[in-house]
C-alpha positions in Angstrom: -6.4 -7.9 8.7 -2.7 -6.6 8.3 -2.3 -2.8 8.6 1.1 -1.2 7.8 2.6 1.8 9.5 5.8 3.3 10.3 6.2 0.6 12.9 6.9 -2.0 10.0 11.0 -1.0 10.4 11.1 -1.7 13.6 10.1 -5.0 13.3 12.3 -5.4 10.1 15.6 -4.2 11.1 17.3 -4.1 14.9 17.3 -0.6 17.0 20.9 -0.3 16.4 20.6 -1.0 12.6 21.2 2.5 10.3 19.1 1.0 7.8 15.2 1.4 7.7 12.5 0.5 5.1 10.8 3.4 3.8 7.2 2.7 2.2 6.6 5.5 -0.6 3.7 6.1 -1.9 2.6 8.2 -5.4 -1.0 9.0 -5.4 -2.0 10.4 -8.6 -4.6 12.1 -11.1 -5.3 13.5 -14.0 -7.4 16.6 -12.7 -4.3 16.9 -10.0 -2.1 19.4 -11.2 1.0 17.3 -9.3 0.5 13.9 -7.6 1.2 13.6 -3.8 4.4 11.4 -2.9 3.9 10.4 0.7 6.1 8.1 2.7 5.4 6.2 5.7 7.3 7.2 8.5 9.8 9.9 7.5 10.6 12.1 4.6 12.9 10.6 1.5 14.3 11.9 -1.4 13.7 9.1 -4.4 15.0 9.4 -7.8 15.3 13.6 -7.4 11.5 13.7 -6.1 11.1 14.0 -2.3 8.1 12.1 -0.7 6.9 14.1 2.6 6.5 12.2 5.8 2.6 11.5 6.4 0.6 9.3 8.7 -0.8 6.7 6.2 -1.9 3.2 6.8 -1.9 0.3 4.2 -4.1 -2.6 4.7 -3.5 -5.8 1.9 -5.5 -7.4 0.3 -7.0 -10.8 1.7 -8.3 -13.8 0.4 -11.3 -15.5 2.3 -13.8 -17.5 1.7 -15.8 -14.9 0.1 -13.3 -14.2 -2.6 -11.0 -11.6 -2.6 -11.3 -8.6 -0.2 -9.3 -5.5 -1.3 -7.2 -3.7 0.1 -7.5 -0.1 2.0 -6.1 3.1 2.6 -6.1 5.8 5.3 -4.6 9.0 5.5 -4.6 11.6 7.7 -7.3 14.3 6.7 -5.8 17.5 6.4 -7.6 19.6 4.1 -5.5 19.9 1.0 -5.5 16.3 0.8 -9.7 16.1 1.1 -9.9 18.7 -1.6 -7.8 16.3 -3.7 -9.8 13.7 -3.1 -12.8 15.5 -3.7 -12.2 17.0 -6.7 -11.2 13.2 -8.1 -14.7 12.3 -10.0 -12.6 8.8 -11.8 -10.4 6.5 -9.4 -6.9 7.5 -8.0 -4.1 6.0 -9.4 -1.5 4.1 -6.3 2.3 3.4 -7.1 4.1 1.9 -4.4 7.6 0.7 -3.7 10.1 -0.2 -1.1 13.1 1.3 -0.6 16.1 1.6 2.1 16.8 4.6 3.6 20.4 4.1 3.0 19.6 3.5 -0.9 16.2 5.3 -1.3 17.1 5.5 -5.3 17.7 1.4 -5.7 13.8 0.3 -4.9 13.5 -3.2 -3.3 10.4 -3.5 -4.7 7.7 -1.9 -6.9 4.5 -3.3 -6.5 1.6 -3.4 -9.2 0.3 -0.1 -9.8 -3.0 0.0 -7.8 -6.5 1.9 -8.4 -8.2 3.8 -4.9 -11.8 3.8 -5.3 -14.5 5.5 -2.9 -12.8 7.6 -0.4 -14.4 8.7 2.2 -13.7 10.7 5.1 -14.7 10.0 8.3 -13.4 11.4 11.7 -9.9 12.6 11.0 -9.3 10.0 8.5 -9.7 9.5 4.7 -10.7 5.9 4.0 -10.5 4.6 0.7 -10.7 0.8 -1.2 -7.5 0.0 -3.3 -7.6 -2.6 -6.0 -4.6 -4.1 -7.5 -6.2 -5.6 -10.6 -2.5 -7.7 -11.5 -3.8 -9.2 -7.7 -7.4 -9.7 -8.5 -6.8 -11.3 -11.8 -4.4 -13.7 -9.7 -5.7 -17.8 -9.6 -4.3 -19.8 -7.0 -3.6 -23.5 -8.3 -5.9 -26.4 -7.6 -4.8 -29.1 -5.4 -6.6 -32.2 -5.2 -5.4 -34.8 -2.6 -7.1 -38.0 -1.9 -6.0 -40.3 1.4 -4.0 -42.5 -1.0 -2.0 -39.4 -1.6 -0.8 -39.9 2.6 -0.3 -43.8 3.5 -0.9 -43.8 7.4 -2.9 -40.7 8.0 -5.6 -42.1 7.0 
């Protein structure tokens, strides 16, 4: 299980480095009369639309022997966000992108828009799946080896 947090820079870039890599997030909605841009780790103006610092985890998706698991989210609960959530009755639409905080308007990244689907909220915490159906339709190639493929090992 990989989580990521605001400690993902530090691990990225040296302490002495200016630069850091800003995870934003764009959670949206049609029955949301604006969608929440939230950044991991601190706030960041993008493309003339700020994204507010907020404690958000991102866990990827994985592929075991079960199939693919999806991915999750977990925000902090503060109640504006749970009413959001709420009042969502179809899944919540996820953009995400990378982006240095020297160059927040030049993305490094943008990653398959992604769906969130059953949040929940439990402790202080809002819990919900995220599907990236560009990731889900994805089919890793077949390899087939035989030991005449590897004189010697075998």
């Amino acid at each position: 299980m990989v989580w990521l947090s605001a400690t993902l820079a530090a691990h990225l870039f040296p302490p002495e480095s200016a630069d850091r890599l800003a995870v934003l997030l764009e959670l949206s909605h049609p029955s949301w009369s604006a969608p929440q841009r939230l950044s991991i780790g601190e706030s960041v103006t993008s493309g003339g639309r700020l994204y507010r610092a907020y404690p958000v985890d991102v866990r990827l998706p994985e592929v075991s022997s079960e199939g693919l698991r999806p991915g999750q989210i977990a925000l902090a609960a503060r109640p504006d966000i749970v009413g959001m959530f709420r009042s969502a009755s179809t899944p919540i639409r996820l953009d995400t992108m990378l982006v240095f905080a020297t160059s927040p308007d030049s993305p490094v990244r943008i990653f398959p828009r992604g769906v969130v689907r059953r949040p929940r909220v439990e402790d202080d915490r809002i819990h919900a799946d995220v599907v990236w159906p560009a990731w889900a339709e994805f089919r890793a190639p077949r390899h087939d080896y035989t030991p005449a493929d590897f004189p010697g090992l075998f």
